[in-house]
VEXMIMAR-120764 format. One record per atom (N, C-alpha, C): residue in one letter; z, y, x. Coordinates in steps of 0.001 Angstrom, whole numbers, padded with zeros to 6 digits, always signed. Each point is the difference from the previous one (the first is absolute). Example, Ala and Ser with C-alpha at 12.3 -4.5 7.8 and 13.67 -1.06 7.14 Angstrom:
// residues 2
a+007800-005690+013190 a+000000+001190-000890 a+000000+001200+000900 s-000720+001050-000350 s+000060+001190+000820 s+000730+001090-000770 
This chain:
// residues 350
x+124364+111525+072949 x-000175-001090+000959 x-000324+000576+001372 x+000081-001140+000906 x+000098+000434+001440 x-001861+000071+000340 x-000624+000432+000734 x-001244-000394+000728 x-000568+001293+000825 x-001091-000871+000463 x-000682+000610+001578 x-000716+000830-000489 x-000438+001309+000048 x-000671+000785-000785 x-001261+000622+001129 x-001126-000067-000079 x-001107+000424+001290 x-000583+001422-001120 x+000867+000900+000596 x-000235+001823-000233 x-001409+000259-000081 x-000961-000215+000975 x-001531-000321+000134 x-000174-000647+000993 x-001469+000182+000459 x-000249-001213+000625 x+000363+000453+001401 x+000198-000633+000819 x-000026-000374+001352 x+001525+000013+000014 x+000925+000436-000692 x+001399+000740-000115 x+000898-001054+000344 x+001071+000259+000641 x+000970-000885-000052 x+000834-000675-001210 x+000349-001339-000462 x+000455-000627-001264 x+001504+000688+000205 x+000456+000459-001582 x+001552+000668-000330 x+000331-001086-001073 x+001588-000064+000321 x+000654-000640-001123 x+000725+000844-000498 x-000460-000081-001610 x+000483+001247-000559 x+000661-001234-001539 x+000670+001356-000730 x+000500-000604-001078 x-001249+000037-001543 x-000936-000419-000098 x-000742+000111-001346 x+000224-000713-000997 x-000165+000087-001086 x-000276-000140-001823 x-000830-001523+000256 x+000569-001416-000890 x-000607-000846+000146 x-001294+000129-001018 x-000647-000723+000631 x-001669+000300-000807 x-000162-000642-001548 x-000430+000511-000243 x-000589-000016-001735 x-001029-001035-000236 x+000202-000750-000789 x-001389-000991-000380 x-000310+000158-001343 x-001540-000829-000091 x-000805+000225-000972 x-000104-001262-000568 x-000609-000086-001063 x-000610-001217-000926 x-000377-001134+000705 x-000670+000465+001485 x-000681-001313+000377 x+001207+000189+001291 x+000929-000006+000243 x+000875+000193+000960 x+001027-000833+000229 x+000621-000280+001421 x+001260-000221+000376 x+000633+000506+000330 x+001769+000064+000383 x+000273+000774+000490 x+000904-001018+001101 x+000074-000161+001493 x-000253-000658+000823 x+001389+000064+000917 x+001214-000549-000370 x+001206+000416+001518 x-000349-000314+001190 x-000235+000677+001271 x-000868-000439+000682 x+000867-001187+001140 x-000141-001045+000311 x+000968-000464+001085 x-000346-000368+001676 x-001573+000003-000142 x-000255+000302+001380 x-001656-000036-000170 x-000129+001612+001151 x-001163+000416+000046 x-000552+000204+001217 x-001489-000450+000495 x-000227-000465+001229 x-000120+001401+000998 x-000163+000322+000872 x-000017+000994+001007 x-001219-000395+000949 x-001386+000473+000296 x-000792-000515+000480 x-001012+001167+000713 x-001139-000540+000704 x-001037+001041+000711 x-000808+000520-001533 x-000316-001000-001088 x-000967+001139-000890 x+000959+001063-000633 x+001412+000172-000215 x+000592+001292-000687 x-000433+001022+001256 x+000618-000451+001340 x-000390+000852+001100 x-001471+000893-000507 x-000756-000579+000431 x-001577+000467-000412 x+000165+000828-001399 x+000297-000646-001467 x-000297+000992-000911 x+000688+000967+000276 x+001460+000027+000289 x+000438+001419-000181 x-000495+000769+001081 x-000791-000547+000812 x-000445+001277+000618 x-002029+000548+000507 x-000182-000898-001224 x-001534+000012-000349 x+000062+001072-001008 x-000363+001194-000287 x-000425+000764-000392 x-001239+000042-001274 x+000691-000420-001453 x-000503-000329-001256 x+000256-001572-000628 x+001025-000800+001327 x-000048-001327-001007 x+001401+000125-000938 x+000842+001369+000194 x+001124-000161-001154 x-000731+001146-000910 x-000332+000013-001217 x-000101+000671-001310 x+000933+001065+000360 x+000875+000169-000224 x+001066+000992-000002 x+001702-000184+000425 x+000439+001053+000108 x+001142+000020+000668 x+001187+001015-000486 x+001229-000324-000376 x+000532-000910+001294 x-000493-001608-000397 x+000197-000962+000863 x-000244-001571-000637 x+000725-000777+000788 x+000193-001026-000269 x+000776-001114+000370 x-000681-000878+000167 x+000136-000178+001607 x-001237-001295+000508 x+000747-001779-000551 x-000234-000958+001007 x+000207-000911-000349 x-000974-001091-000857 x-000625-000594+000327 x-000691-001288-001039 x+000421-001569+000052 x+000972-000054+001053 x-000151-001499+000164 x+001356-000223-000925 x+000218-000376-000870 x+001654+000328-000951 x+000206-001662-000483 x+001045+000048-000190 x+000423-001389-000898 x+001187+000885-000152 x+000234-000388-001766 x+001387+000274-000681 x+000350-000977-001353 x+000725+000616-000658 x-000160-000234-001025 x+000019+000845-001194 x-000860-000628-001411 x-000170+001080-000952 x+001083+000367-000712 x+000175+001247-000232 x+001000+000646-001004 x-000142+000517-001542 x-000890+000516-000239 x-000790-000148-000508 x-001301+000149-000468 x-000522-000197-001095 x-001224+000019-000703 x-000539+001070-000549 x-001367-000089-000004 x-000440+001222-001408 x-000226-000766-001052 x-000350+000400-000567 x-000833-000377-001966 x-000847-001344+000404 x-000784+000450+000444 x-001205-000726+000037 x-000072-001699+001259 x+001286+000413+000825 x-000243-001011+000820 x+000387-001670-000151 x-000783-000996-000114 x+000151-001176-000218 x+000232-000857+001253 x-000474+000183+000622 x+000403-000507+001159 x+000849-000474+000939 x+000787+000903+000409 x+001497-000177+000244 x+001104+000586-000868 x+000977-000496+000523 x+001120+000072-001083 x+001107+001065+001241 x+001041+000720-000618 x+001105+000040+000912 x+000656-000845+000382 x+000426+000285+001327 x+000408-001360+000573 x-000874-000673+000871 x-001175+000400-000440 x-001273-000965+000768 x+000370+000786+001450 x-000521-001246+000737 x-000209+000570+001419 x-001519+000094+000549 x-000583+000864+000469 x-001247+000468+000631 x-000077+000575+001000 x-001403-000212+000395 x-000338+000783+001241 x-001607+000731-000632 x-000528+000285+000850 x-001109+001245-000596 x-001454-000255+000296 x-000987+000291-000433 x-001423+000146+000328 x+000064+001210+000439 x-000729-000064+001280 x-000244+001818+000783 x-000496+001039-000679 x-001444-000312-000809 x-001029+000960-000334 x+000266+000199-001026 x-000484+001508-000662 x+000870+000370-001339 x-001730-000404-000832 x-000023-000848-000595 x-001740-000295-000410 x-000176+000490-001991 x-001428-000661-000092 x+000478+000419-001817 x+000055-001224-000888 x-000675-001111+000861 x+000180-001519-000685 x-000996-000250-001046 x-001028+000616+000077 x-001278-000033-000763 x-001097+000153+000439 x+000049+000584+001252 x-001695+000196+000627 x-000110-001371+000179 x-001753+000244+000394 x-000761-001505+000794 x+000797-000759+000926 x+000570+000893+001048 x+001049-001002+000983 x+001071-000135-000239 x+000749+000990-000894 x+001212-000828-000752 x-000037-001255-000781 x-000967-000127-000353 x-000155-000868-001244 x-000487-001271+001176 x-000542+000290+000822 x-000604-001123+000876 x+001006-000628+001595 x+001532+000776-000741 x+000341-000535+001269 x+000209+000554+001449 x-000014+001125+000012 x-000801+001301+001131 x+000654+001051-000091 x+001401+000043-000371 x+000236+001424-000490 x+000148+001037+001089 x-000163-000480+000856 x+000371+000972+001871 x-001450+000831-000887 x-001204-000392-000310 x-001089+000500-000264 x-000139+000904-001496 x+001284+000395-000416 x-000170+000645-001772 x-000898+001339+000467 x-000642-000374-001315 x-000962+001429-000273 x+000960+001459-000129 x+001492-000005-001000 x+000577+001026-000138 x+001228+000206+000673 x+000037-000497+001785 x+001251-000324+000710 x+000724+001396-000107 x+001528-000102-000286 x+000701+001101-000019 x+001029+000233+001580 x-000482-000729+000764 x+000552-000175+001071 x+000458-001354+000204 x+001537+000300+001058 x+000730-000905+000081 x+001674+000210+000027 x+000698-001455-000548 x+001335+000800-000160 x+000756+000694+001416 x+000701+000605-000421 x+000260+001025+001056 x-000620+001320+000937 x-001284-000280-000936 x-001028+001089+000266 x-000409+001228-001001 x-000697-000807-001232 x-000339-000046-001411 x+001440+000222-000877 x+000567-000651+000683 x+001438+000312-000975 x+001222-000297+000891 x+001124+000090-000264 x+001324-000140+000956 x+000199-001367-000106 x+000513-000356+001123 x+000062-001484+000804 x+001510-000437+000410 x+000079-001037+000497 x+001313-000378-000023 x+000921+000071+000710 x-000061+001063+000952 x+000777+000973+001130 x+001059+000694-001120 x+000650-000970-001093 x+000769+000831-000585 x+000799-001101-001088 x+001378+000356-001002 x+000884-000816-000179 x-001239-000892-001240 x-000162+000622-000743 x-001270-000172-000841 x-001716+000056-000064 x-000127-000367-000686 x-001380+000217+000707 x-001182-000297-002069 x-000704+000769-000601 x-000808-000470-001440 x-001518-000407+001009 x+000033-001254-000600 x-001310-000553+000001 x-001147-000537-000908 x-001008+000480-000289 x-000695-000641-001073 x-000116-001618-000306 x+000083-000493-001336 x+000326-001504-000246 x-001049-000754+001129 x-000866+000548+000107 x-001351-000792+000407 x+000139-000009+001601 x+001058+000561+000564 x+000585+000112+001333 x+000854-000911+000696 x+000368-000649-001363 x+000997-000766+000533 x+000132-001634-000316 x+000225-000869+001358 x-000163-000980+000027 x+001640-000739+000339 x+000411-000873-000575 x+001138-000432-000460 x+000106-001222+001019 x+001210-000048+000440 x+000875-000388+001200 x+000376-001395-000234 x-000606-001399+000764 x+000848-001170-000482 x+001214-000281+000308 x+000813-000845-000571 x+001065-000320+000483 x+000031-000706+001317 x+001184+000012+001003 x-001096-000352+001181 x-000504+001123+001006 x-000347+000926-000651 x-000402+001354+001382 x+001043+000936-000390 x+000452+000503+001354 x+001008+000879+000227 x-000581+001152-000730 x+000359+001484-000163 x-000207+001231-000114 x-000896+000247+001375 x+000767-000348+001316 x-000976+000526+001153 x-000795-000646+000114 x-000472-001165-000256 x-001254-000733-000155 x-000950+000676-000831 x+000341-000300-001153 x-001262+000674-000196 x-000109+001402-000281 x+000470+001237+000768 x-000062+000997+000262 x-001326-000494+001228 x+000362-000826+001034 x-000961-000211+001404 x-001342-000764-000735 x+000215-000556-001343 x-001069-001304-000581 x-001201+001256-000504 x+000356+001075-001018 x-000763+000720-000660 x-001138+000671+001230 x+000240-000092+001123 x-001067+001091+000284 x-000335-001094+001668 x+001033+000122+000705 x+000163-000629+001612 x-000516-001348-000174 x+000269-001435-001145 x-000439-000761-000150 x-000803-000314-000387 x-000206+000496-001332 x-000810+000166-000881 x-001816+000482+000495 x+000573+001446+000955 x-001620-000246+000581 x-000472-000403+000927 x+000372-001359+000668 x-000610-001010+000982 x+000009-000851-000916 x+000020-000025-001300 x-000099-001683-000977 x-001067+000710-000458 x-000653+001125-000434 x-001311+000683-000304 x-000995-000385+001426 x+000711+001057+000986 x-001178-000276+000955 x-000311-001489+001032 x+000953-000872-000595 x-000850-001360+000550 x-000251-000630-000999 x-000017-000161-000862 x-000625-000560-001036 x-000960+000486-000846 x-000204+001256-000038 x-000698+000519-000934 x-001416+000698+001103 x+000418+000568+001700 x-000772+000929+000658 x-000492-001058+001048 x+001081-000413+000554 x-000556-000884+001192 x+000020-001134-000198 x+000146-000658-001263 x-000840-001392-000542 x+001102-000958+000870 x+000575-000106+000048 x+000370-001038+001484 x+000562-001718-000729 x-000613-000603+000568 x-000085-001125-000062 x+000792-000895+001455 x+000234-001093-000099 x+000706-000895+001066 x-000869-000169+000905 x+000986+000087+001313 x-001394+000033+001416 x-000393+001361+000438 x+000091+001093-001031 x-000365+000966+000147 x+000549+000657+001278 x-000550+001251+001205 x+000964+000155+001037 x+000094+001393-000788 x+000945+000691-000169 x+000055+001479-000463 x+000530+001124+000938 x-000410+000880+000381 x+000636+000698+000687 x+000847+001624-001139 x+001134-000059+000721 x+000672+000505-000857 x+000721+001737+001029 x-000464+000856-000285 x+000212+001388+000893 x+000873+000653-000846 x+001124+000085+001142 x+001066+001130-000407 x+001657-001140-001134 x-000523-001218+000869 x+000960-000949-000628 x+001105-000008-000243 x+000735+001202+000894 x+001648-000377+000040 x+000550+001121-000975 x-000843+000706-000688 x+000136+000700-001184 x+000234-000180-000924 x+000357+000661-001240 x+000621-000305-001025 x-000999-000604-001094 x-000850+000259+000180 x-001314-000822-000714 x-000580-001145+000801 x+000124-000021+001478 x-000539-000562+000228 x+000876-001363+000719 x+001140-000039-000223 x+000921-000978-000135 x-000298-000473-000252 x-000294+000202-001583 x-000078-000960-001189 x-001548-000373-000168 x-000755+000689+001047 x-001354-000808-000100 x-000180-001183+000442 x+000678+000026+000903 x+000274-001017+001455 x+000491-000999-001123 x+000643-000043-000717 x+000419-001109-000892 x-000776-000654-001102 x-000884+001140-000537 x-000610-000047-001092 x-001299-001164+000920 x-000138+000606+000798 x-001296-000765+000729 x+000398-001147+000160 x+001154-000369+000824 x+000487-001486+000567 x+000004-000429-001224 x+000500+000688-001416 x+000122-001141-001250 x-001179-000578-000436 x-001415+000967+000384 x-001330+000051-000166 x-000515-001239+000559 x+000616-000779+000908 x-000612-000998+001200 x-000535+000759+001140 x+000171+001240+000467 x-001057+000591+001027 x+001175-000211+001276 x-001102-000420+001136 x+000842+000436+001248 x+000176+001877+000394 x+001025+000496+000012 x-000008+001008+000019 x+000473+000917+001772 x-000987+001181+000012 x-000251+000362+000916 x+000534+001565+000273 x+001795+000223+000224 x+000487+001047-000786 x-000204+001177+001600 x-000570+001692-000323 x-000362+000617+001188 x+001456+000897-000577 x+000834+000482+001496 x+000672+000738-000077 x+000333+001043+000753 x+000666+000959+000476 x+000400+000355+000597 x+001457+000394+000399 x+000494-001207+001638 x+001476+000278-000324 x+000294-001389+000033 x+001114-000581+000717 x+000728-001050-000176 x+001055-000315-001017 x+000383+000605-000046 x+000881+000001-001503 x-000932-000466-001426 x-001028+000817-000101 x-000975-000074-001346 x-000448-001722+000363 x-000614-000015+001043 x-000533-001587+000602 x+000552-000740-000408 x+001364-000059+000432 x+000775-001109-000353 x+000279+000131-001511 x+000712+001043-000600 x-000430-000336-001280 x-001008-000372-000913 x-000907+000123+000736 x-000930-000748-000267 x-000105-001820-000424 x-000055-000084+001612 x+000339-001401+000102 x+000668-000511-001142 x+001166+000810+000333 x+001030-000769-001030 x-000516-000324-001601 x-000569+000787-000432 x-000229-000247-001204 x-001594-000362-000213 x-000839-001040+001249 x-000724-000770-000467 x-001351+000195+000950 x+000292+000884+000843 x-001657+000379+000385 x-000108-001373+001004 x-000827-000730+000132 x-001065-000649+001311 x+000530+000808+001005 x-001215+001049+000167 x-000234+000506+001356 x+000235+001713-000137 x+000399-000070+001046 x+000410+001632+000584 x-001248+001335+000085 x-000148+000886+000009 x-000634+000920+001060 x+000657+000963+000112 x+000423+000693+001120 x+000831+001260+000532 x-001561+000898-000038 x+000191+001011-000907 x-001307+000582+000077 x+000440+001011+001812 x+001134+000306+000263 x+000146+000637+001209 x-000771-000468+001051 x-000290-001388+000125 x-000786-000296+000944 x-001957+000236-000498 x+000183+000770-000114 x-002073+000137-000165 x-000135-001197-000578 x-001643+000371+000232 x-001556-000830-000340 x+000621-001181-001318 x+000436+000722-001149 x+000205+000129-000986 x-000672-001711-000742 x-001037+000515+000215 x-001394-001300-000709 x+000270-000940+000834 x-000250+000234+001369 x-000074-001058+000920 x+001021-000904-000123 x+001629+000459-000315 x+001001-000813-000288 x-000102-000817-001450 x-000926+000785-001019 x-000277-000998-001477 x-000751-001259+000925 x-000942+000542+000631 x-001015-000820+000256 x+000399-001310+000909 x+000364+000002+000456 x+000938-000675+001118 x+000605-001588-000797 x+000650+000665-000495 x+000991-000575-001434 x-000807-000673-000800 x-001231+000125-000190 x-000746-000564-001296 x-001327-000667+000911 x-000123-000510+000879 x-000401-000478+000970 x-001632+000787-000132 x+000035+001387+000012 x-000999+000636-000211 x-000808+000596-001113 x+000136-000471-000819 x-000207-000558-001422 x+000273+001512-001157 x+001422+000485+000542 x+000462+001028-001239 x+001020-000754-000993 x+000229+000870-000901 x+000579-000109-000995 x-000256-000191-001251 x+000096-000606-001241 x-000488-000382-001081 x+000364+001437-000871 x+000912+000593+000322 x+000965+001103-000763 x+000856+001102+000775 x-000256+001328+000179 x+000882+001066+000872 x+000265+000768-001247 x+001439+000260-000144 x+001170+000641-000640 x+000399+000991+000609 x-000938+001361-000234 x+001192+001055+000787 x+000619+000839-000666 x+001459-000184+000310 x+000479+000698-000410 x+000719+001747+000187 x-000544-000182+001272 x-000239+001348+000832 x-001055+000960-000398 x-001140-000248+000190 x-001183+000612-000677 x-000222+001400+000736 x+000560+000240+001615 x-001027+000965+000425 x-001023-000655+000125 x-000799+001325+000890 x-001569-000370+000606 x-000317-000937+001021 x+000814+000169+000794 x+000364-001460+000620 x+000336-001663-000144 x+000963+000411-001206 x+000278-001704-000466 x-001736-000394-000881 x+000049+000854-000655 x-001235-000550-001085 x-000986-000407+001477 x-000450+000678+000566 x-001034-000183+001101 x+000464-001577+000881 x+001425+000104-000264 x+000334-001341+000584 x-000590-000870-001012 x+000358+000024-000741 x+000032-001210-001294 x-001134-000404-000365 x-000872+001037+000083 x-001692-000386-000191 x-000621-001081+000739 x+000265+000603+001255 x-000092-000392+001264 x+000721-001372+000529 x+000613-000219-000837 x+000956-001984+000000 x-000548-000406-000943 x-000360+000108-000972 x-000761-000936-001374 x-000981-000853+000804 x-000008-001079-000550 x-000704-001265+000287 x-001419+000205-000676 x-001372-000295-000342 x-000905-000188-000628 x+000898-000356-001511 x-000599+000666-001175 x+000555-000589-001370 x+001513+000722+000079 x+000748+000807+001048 x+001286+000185-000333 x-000117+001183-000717 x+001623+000510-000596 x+000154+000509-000825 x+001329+001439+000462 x-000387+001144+000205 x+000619+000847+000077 x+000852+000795-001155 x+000824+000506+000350 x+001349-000174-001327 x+000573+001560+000348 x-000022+000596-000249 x+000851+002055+000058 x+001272-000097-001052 x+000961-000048+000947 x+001098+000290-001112 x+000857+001529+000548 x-000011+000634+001299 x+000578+000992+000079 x-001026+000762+000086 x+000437+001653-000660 x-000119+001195+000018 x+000565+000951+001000 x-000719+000785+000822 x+000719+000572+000592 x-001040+001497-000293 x+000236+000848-000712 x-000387+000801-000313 x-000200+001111+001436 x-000769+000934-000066 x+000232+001397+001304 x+000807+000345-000163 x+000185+000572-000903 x+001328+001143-000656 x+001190+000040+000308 x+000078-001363+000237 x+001065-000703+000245 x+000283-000301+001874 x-001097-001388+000040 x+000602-000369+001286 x-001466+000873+001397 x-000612+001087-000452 x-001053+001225+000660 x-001191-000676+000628 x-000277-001299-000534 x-001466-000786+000409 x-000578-000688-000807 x-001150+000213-000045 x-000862-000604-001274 x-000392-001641+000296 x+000367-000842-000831 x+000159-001334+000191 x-001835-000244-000500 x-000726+000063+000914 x-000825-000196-000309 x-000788-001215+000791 x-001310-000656-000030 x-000496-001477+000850 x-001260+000270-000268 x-000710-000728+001224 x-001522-000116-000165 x+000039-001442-000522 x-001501+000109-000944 x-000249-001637-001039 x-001523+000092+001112 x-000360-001154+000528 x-001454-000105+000380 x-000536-000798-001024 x-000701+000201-001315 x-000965-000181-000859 x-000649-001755+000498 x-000388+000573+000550 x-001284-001500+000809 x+000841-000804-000338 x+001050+000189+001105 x+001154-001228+000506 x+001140-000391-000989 x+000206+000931-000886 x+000746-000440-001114 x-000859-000716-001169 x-001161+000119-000012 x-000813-000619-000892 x-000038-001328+000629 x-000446-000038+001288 x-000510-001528+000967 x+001168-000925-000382 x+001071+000684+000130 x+000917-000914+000080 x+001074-000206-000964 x-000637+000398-000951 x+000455+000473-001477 x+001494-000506-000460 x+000690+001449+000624 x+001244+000226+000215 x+000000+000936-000867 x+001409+000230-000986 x+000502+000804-000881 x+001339+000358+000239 x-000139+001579-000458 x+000961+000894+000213 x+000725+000068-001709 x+001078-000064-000364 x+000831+000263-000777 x+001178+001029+000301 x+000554+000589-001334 x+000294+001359-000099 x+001325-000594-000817 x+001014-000457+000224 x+000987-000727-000727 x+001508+001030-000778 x-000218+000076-001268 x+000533+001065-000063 x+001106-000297-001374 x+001011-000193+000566 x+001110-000729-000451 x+000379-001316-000912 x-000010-000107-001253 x+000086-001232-001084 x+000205+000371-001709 x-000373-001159-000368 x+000458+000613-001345 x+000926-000880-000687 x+000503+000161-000991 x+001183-000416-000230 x+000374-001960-000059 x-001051-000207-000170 x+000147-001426-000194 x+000610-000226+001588 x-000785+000265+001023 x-000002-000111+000934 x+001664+000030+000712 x+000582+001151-000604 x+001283+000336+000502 x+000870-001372-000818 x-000317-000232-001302 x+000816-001220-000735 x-000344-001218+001178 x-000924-000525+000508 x-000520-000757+000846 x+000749-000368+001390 x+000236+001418+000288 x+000862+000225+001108 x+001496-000253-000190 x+000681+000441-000647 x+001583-000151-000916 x-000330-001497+000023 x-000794-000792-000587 x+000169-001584+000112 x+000354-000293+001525 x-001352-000038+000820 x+000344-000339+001077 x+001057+000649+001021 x+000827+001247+000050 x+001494+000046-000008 x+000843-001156-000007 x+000182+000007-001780 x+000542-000772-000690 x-000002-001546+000547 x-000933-000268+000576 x-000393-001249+000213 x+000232-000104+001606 x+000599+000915+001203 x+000571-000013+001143 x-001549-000244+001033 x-000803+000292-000553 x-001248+000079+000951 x-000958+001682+000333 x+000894+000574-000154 x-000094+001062+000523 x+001527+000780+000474 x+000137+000610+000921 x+001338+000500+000318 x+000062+001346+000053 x+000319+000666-000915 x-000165+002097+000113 x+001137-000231+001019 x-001087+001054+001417 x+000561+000409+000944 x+001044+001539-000089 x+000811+000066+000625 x+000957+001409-000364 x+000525+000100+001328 x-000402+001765+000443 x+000886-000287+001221 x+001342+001089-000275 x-000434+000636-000796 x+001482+001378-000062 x+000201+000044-001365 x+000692+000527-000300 x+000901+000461-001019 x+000400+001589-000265 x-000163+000425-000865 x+000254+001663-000167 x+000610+000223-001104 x+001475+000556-000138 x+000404+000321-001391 x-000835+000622-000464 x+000110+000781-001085 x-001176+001480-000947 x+000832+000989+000937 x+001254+000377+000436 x-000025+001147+000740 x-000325-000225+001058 x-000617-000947+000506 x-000824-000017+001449 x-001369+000099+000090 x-000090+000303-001101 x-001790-000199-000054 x-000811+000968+000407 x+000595+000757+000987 x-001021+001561+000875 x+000415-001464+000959 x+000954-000345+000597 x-000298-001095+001528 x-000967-001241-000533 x+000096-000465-001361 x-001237-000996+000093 x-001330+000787+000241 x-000498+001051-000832 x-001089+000562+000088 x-000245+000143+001276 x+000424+000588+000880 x+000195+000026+001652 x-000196-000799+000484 x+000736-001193-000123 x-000678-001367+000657 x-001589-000519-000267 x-000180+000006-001350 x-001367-000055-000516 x-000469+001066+001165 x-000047+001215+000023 x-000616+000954+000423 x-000331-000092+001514 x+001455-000832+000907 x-000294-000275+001476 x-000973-001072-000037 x-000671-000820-000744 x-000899-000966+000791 x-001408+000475-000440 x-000188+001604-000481 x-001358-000134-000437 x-000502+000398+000799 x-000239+000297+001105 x-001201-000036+001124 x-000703-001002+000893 x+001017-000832-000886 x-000545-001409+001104 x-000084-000933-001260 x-000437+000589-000842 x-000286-001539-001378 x+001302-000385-000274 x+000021-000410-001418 x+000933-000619-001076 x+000715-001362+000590 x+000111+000041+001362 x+000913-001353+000592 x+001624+000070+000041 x+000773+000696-001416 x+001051-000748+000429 x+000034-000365-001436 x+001039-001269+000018 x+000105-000529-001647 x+000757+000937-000643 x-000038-000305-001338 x+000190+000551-001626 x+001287+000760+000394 x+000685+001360-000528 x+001191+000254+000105 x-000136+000212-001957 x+001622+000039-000233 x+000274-000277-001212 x+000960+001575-000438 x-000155+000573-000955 x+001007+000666-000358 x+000551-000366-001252 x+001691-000595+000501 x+000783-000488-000822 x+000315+001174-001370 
């Protein structure tokens, strides 16, 4: 089979000819038909210890269909169509069992990290990985549903609580996650408050639901939340940027009682600055504001998401397209917007 092969880390992706993969008892074996291209492959392959070993085959965001089975798997059938759970977990600890699996006691990684991912014609996934496709969602749907949708239906419902009325401010909106926050929120009832940078991202914005604007290019950052919320703040800040700056923004817009939400990573290693924020103790107690650490979904969650697809109230955003022999120019594209945060939407490798 054909796929993207990352030699080690930091290395440029090769398409080479390899041996389709082998499955086990608790296994699938996965034709892959479209796999997402995004800022977190950027980051692992060139974070230093999040791939196990090498060579490997990145890729996590996949929808295909199954070919086949091992022994043991009940679940899906060949033929079935799926898309994937990220984290490779064991489905028995305390937070597996409770719902939590981002949190397993014996995490073996993640796919495309932990094991080879779907930057390739095939792809074996463990049964417990895979979440099955309704009729109704495309292949590229829910390739964008498993991870891009999926975690703004975690982090407003589950992190930033959001309720109707709510004003939310939403950082780093015109991104591939954060598209679909902008939606997840408006489905939430919140007036939404999307910060960007860039007219292009803005307006896509707009388009897909935000209230109100902020061009973070123009300064005094807060002062523009504040403005907007007739002084007041925000009930909920979503960043999805997550330098030292945005978080310091986001703190700094919460309303009394609001609720701060971290969904991007931006490691040193990676983008050479430590995303770090001052908490003032007193003032976060006075005004007893909470910080949340939102860290992807678990599987119900992704079935949850595939409904609302299915149901035309969410729209997976797509802006490019990449055969598998283009996938050093998707990685590249991923790769041009990471100094300025995860603002362009989802690219797909067909």
């Amino acid at each position: 089979m054909r796929a993207m092969i990352l030699e080690r880390c930091g290395a440029p992706l090769t398409l080479k000819d390899v041996p389709a993969p082998k499955i086990g008892p608790n296994d699938a074996l996965i034709r892959v038909r479209v796999c997402g291209v995004g800022l977190t492959v950027v980051s692992m392959i060139a974070t230093r210890g999040r791939i196990t070993s090498f060579p490997r085959i990145p890729g996590h965001e996949i929808a295909g269909e199954v070919v086949e089975i091992g022994s043991e798997v009940r679940t899906v059938k060949v033929g079935s169509r799926v898309t994937n759970h990220y984290y490779l977990t064991c489905g028995n600890c305390r937070y597996c069992r409770s719902g939590r699996e981002t949190l397993c006691e014996n995490l073996r990684g993640n796919v495309g990290s932990g094991c080879d991912g779907g930057y390739a014609e095939y792809v074996a996934l463990p049964e417990r990985n895979l979440v099955p496709v309704p009729d109704g969602v495309t292949d590229l749907e829910a390739s964008v549903a498993s991870d891009a949708i999926a975690t703004p239906y975690h982090a407003c419902h589950k992190e930033a609580q959001i309720s109707p009325g709510d004003d939310v401010l939403i950082i780093g909106a015109g991104g591939g996650v954060g598209i679909h926050m902008v939606q997840m929120a408006r489905l939430c009832g919140a007036r939404v408050i999307a910060a960007e940078v860039g007219e292009e991202k803005l307006e896509l914005a707009r388009r897909m639901g935000a209230d109100q604007l902020i061009d973070a290019r123009r300064g005094e950052f807060v002062k523009q939340v504040k403005a907007l919320t007739g002084g007041r703040g925000v009930d909920a800040a979503i960043d999805m940027v997550a330098n030292s700056e945005t978080l310091q923004a986001s703190l700094a817009s919460l309303a009394p009682g609001g609720r701060m939400v971290i969904i991007g990573s931006r490691p040193k290693a990676v983008f050479g600055a430590d995303p770090v924020f001052t908490v003032n103790p007193h003032e976060h107690l006075r005004q007893a504001q909470e910080i949340h650490g939102s860290r992807y979904v678990n599987n119900e969650e992704i079935m949850r998401t595939l409904q609302l697809v299915k149901q035309k109230r969410i729209q997976a955003v797509v802006n490019r397209h990449f055969s598998a022999g283009r996938g050093r120019a998707g990685a590249r594209a991923a790769t041009e917007e990471r100094d300025c945060g995860p603002r362009g939407a989802h690219r797909r490798i067909m």
